[in-house]
N, C-alpha and C positions, 0 to 999 in steps of 0.2 A: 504494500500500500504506500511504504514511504516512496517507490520510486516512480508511481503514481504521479502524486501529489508534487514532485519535484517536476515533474515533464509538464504539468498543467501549469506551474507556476513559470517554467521558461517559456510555453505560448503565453502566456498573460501579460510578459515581461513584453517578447516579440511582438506579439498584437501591441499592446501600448506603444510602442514605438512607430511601428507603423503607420497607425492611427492617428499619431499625432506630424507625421511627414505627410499624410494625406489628405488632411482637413488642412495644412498648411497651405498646400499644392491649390487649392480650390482657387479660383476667381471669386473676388471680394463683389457684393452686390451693390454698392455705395449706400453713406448715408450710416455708418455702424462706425466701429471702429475702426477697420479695417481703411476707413479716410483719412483716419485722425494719424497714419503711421505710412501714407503713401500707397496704401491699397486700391482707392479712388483711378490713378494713373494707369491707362490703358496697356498691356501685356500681350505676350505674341502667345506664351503658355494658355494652353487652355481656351487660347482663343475660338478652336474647332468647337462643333456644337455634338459632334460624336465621343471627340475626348473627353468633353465634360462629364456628358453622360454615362461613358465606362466608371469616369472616376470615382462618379457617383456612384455608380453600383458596387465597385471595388471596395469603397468607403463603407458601404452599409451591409456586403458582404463580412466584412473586416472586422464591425465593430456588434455582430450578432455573433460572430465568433469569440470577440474579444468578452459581450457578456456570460458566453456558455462557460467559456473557460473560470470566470468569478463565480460560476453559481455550483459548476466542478467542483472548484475550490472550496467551496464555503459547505459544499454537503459532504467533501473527503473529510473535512476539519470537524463538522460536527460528529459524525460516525466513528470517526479512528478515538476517541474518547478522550482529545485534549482538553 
């Protein structure tokens, strides 16, 4: 079980990372934050209306992965009798 719970915790680590290189990647909608730091300023990235779309999916691929992996985690941790 312990080597389990170790593998779920190195995808949780890798999705976390991921996830936050990917939501970076996104094109900013204006008007948020993402103005107030140069996000506003138009990009060649992302500019495709198919790439977006992948990324989007990639993104929320990613981050229904990245909650399974916490809810793994959190039913190993209650069971193993920590």
């Amino acid at each position: 079980m312990v080597i389990l719970q170790v593998v779920v915790e190195v995808i949780l680590a890798i999705t976390s990372l991921l996830l936050t290189l990917l939501i970076l990647l996104h094109k900013g909608r204006g008007g948020g934050v993402s103005d107030m730091f140069g996000g506003g300023m138009s990009s060649t990235l992302g500019s495709s209306g198919v790439a977006e779309r992948n990324l989007n999916r990639i993104t929320v691929i990613l981050g229904l992965v990245w909650v399974a992996s916490i809810i793994t985690l959190g039913l190993l941790t209650k069971f193993m009798g920590a």
